[in-house]
BAZA-581149 format. One record per residue (C-alpha): residue number from 1; x negated, z negated, y negated. Coordinates in Angstrom, 3 decimals. Layout:
N
+-----+----------+----------+----------+
!   i !     east !       up !    north !
+-----+----------+----------+----------+
! NUM !        X !        Z !        Y !
...
+-----+----------+----------+----------+
END
This chain:
329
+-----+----------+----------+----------+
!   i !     east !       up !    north !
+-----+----------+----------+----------+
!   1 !   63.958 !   51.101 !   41.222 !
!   2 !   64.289 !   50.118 !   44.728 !
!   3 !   61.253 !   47.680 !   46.778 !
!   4 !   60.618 !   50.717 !   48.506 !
!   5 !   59.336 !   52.741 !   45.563 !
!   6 !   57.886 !   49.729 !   43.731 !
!   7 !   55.936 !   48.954 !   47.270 !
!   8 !   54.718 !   52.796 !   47.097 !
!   9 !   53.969 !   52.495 !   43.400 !
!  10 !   51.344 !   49.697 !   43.878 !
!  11 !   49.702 !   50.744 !   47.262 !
!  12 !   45.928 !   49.933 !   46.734 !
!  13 !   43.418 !   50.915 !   49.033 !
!  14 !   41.309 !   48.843 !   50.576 !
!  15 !   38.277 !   47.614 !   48.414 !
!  16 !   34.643 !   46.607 !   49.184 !
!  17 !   35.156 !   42.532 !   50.604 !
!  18 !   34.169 !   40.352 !   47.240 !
!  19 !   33.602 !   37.272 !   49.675 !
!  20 !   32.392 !   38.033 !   53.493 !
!  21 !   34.617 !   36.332 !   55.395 !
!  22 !   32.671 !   33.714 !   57.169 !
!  23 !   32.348 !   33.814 !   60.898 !
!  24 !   29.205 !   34.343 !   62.450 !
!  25 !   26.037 !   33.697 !   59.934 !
!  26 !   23.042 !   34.106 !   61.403 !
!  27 !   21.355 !   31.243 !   61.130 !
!  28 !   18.019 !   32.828 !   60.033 !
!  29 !   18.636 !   31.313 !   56.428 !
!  30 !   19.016 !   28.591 !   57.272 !
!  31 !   16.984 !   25.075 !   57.176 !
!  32 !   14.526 !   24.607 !   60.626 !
!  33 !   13.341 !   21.100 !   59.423 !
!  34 !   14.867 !   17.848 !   61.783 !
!  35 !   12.540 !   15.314 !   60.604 !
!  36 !   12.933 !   11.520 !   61.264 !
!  37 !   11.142 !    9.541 !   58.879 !
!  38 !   11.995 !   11.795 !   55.684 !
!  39 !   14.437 !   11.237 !   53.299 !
!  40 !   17.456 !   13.516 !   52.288 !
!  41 !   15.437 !   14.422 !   49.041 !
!  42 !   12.358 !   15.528 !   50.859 !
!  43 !   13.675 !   17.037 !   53.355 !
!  44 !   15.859 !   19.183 !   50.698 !
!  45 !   13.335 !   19.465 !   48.565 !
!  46 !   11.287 !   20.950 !   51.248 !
!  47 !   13.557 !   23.707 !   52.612 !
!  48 !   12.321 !   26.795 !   51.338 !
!  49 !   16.216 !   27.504 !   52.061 !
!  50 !   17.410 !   25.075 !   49.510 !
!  51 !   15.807 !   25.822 !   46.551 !
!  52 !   18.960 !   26.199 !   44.731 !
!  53 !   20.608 !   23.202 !   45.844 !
!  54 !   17.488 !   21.425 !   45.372 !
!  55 !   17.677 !   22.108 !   41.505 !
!  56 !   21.596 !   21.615 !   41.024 !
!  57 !   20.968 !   18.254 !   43.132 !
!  58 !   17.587 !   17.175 !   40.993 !
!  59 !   19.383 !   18.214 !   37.777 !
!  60 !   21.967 !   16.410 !   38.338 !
!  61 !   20.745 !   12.984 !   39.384 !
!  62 !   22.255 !   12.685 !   42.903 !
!  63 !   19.355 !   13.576 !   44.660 !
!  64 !   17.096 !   10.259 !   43.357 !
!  65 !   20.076 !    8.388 !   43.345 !
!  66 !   20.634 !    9.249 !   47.309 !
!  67 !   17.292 !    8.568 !   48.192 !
!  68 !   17.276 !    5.660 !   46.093 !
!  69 !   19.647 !    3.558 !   48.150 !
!  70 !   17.804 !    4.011 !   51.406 !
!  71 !   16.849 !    0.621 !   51.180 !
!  72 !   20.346 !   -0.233 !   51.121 !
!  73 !   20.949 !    0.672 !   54.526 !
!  74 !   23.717 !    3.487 !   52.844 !
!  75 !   23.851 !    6.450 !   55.305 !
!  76 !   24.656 !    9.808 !   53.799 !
!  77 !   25.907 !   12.979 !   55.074 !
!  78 !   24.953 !   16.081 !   52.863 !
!  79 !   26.844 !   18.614 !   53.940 !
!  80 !   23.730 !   21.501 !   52.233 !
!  81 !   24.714 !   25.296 !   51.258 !
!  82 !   22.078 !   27.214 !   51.922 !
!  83 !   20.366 !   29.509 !   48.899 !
!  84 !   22.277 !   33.058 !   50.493 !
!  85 !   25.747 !   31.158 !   50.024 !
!  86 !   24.699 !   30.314 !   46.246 !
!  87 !   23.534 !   33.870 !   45.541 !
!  88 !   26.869 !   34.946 !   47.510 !
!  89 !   28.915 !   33.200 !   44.809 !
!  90 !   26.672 !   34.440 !   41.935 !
!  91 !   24.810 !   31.096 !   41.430 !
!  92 !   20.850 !   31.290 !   40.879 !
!  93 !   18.574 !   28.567 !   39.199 !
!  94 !   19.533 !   30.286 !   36.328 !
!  95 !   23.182 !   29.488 !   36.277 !
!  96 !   22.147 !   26.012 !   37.535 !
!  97 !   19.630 !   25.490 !   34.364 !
!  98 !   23.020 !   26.620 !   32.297 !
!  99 !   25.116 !   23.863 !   33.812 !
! 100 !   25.545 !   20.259 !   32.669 !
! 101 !   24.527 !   17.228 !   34.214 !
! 102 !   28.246 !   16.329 !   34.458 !
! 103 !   29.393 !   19.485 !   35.578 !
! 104 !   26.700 !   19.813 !   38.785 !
! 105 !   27.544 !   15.839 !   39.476 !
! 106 !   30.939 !   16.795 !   39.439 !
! 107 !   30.943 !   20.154 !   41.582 !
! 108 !   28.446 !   18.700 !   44.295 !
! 109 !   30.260 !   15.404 !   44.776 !
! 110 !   31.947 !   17.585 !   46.805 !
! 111 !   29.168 !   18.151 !   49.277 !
! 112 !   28.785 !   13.926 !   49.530 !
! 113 !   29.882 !   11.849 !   51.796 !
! 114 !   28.698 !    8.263 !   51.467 !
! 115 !   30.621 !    6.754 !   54.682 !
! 116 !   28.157 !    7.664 !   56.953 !
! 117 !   25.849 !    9.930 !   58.963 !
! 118 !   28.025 !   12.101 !   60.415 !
! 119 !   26.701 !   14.162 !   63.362 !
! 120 !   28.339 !   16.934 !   65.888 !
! 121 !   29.701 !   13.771 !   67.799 !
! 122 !   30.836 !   11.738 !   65.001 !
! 123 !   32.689 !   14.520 !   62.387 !
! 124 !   36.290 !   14.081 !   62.819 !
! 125 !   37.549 !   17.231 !   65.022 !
! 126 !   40.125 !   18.529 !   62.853 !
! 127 !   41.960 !   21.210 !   63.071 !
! 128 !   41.175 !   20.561 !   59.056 !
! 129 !   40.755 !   16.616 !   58.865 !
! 130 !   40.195 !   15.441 !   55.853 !
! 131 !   37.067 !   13.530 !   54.464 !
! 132 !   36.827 !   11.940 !   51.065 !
! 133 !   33.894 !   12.034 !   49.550 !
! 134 !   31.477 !   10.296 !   47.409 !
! 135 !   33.322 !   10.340 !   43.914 !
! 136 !   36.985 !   10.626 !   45.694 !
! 137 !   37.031 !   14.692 !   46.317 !
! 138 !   38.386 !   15.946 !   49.776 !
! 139 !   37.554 !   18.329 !   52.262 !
! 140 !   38.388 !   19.259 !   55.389 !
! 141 !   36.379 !   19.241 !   58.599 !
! 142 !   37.182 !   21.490 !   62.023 !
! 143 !   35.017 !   21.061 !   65.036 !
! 144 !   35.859 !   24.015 !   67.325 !
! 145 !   34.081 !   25.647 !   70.352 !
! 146 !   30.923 !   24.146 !   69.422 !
! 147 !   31.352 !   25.174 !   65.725 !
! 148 !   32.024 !   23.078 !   62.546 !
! 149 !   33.460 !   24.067 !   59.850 !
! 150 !   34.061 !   22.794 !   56.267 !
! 151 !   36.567 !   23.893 !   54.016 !
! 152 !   36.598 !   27.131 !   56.331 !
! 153 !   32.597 !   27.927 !   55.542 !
! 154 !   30.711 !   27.551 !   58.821 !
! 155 !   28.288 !   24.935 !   59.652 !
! 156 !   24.764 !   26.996 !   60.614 !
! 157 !   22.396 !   23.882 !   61.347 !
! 158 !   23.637 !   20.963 !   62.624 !
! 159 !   22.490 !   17.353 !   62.322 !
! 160 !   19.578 !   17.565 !   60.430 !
! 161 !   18.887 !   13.815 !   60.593 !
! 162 !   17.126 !   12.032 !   57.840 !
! 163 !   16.332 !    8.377 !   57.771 !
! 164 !   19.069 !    7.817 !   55.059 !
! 165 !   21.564 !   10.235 !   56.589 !
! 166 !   22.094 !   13.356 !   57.966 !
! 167 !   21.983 !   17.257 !   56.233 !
! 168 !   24.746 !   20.006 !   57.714 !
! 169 !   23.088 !   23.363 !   56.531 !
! 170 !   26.521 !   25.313 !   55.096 !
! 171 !   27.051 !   28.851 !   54.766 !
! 172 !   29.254 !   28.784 !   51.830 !
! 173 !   30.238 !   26.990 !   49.058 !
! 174 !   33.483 !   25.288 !   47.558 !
! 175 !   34.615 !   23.854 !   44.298 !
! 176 !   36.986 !   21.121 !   43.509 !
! 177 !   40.689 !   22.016 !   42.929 !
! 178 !   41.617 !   23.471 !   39.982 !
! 179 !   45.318 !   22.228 !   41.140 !
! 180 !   48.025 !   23.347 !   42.858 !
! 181 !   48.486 !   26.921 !   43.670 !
! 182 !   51.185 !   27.199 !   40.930 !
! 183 !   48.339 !   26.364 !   38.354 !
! 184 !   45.970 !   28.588 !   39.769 !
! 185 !   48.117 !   31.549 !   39.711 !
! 186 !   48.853 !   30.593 !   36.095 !
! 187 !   45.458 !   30.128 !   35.546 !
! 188 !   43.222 !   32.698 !   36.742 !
! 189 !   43.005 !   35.731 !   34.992 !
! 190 !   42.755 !   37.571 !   37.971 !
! 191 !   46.152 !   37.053 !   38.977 !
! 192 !   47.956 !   37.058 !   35.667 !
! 193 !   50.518 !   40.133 !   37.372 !
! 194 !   51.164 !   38.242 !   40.317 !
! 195 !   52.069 !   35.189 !   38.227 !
! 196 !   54.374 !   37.357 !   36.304 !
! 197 !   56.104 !   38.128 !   39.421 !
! 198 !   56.433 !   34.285 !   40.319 !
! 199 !   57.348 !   33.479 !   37.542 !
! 200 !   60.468 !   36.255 !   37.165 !
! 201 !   61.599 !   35.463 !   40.893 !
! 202 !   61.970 !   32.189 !   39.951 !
! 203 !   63.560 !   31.862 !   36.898 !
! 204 !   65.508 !   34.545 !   38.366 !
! 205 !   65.966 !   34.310 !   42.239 !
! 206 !   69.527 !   33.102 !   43.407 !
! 207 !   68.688 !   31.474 !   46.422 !
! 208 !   64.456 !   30.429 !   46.119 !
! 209 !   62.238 !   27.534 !   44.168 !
! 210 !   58.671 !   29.503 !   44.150 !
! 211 !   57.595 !   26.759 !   41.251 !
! 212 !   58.447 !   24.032 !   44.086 !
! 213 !   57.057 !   25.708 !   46.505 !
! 214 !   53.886 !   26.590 !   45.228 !
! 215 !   53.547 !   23.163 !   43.198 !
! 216 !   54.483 !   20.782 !   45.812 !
! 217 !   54.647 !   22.317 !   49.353 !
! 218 !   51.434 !   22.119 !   51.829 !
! 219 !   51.180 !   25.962 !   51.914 !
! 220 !   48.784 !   29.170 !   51.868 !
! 221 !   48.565 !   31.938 !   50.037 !
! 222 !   47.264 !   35.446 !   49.906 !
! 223 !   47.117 !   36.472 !   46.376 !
! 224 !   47.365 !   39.621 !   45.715 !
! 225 !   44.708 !   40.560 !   42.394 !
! 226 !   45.372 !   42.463 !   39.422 !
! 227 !   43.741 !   45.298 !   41.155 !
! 228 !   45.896 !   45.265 !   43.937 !
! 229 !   48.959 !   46.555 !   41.606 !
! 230 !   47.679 !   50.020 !   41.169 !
! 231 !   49.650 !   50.887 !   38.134 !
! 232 !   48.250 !   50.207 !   34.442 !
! 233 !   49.079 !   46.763 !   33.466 !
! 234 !   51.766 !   48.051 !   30.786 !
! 235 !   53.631 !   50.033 !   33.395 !
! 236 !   53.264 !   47.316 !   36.441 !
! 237 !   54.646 !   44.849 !   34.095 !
! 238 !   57.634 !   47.018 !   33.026 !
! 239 !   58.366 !   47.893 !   37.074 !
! 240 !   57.895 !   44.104 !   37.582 !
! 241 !   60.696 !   43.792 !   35.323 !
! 242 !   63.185 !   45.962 !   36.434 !
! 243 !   62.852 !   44.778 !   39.914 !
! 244 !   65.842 !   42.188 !   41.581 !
! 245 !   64.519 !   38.848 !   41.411 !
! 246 !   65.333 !   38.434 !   45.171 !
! 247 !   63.464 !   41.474 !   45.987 !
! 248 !   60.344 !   39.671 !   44.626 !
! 249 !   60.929 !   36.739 !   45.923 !
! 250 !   60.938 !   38.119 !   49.490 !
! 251 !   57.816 !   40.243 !   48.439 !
! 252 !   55.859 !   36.768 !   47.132 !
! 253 !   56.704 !   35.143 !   50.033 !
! 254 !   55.617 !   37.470 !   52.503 !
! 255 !   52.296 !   36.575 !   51.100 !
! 256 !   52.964 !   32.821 !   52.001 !
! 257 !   52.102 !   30.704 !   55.230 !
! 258 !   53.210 !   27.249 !   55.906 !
! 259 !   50.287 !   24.691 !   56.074 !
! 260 !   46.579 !   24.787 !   54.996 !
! 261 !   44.827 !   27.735 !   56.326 !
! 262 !   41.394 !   28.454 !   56.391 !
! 263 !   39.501 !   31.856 !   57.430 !
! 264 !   37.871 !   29.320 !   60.121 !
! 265 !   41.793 !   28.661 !   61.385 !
! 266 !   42.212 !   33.343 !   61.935 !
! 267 !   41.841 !   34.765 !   64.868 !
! 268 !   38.978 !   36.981 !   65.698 !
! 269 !   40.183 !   39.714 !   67.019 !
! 270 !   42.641 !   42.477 !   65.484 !
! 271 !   45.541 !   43.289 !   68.131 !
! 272 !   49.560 !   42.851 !   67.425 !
! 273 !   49.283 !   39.904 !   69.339 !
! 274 !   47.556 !   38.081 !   67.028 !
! 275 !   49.733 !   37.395 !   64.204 !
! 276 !   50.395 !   34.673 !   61.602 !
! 277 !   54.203 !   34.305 !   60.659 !
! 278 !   54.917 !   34.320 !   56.767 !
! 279 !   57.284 !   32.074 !   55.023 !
! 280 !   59.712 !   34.713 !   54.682 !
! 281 !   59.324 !   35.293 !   58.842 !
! 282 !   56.918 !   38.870 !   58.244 !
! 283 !   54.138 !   38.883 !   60.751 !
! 284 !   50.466 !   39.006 !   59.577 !
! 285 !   47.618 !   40.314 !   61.493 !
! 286 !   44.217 !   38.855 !   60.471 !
! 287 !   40.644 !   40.394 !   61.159 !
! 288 !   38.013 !   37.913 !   60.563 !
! 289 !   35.643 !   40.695 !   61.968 !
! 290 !   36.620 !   43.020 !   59.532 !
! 291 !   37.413 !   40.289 !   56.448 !
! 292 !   41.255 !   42.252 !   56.556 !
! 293 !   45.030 !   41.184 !   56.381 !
! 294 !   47.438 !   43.619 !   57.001 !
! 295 !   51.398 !   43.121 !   57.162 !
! 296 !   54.220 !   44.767 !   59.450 !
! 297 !   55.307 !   46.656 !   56.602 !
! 298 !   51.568 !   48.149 !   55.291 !
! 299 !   50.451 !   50.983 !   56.058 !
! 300 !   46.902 !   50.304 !   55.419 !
! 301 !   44.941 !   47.294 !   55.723 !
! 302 !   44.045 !   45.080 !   52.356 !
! 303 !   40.427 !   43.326 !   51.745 !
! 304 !   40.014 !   39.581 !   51.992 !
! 305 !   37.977 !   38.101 !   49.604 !
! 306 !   37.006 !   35.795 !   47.730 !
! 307 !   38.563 !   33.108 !   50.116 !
! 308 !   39.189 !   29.446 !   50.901 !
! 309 !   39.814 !   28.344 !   47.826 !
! 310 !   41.166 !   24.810 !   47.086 !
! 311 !   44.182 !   23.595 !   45.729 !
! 312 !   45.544 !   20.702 !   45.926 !
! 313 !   48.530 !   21.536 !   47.814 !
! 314 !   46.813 !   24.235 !   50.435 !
! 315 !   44.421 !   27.106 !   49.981 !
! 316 !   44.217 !   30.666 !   48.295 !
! 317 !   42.896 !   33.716 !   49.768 !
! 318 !   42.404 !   36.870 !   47.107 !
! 319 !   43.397 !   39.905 !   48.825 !
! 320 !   43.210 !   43.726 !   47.247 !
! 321 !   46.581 !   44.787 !   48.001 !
! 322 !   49.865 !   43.709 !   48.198 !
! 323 !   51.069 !   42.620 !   51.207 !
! 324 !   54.347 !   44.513 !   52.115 !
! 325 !   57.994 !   43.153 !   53.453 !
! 326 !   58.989 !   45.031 !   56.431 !
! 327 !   62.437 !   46.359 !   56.215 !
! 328 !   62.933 !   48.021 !   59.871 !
! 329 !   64.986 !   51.123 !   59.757 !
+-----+----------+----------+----------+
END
């Protein structure tokens, strides 16, 4: 069976977007408190906004231990998702009250920085520069056109100084990485067919190193779900099977961009002009208005979402369809 037919064979329509690809939040849920004298705590603790961070934070000790070394002169940047980005990701007090104490320390390290109070002036411009944070996680900071953006979630209040820091009210939220994108593709049951394709084209493939690639390259990647392979599972597997290795190889890396890319680094606008070049050269047109990717060779446009998610080599975008070569006539 031919690329052509397998590429018919696992068409998928476009689904509802899982994650709203973040680029204009209103900032309506967001914090309006830019107190002086306060601490971090309080003010958090006050934001009607916050609630949910509020109990992660309380539960897990970092909030008294912040506000306990004001004395020490230690200026904190809190860089605060707001409840609707919780709720977004499926987190409620609920799912906080389920949590351990380690596991909420260890998740919202990643929302600590203990270097400073970092303002619009002071956060390093980017595009993406890193920041390591409190217990030695890293993220990635972009201040653009008046915007800031972490981690590719936008920033929807600013500078929310305390007197033992600042607060950045955040529209999203981020976990640690779960490794490099090799391991999450082995990992995630979502994306147990893709992984079966990497892992034939590379055992397989005469001429390509997808485990290197994916393991130790700087790189992005649009993974396609199990839902994206419209087929049952049985008969995807067996066409995944029968396929060259070289003619998945080209396929996986048409899903692949060079570098860390965040939905904060797409365009805005959906034209031909505006294209991303894949590893394997095929041109990808981005919509953050419409939360889409579409390839030269698709027909149809596929779903983005759920998106920026770490690794420790680059970042992972779901998508809902596979993204096609394009094999010109």
């Amino acid at each position: 069976m031919g690329m052509k037919v397998f590429a018919k064979g696992i068409f998928f329509s476009a689904i509802i977007l899982l994650t709203v690809v973040v680029a204009c939040v209103k900032t309506t849920s967001t914090p309006r408190l830019t107190p002086t004298t306060s601490t971090i705590g309080q003010i958090i603790s006050g934001a009607t906004n916050l609630t949910i961070l509020d109990s992660a934070m309380s539960k897990s000790g970092l909030l008294s231990m912040l506000d306990s070394m004001k004395a020490t002169g230690a200026p904190f940047t809190v860089f605060a998702p707001v409840n609707l980005a919780f709720t977004n990701a499926g987190f409620t007090d609920s799912t906080i009250y389920k949590m351990s104490k380690d596991s909420l320390r260890s998740f919202l390290s990643g929302y600590i920085y203990s270097g400073g109070g970092l303002t619009t002036a002071t956060l390093p411009p980017g595009p993406n520069a890193p920041l390591s944070m409190i217990f030695g996680n890293t993220i990635f900071c972009t201040v653009s056109g008046g915007f800031i953006y972490i981690n590719g979630h936008l920033v929807t209040q600013s500078d929310i100084i305390a007197n033992n820091g600042v607060i950045q009210a955040l529209s999203g939220i981020y976990y640690p990485p779960a490794g490099s994108i090799w391991a999450i593709l082995q990992n995630d049951t979502t994306l147990s067919l893709l992984y079966l394709a990497a892992v034939r084209a590379n055992q397989n493939s005469s001429n390509f190193n997808l485990d290197s690639l994916l393991a130790d390259s700087l790189v992005t990647f649009f993974a396609p779900t199990n839902a994206a392979f419209r087929l049952t599972a049985d008969s995807t597997i067996s066409i995944i099977n029968t396929i060259p290795a070289d003619s998945l190889a080209r396929l996986i890396t048409t899903h692949i961009l060079r570098g860390r890319v965040f939905t904060s680094d797409f365009t805005s606008v959906f034209t031909t002009t505006d294209t991303l070049y894949s590893y394997s050269s095929d041109s990808l047109f981005v919509s953050t208005t419409f939360g889409t990717i579409q390839s030269k060779g698709d027909s149809t446009a596929a779903s983005l979402g759920p998106v920026n998610i770490i690794a420790t080599n680059g970042v992972v975008h779901k998508v809902s369809q596979v993204l096609l070569p394009y094999y010109p006539f």
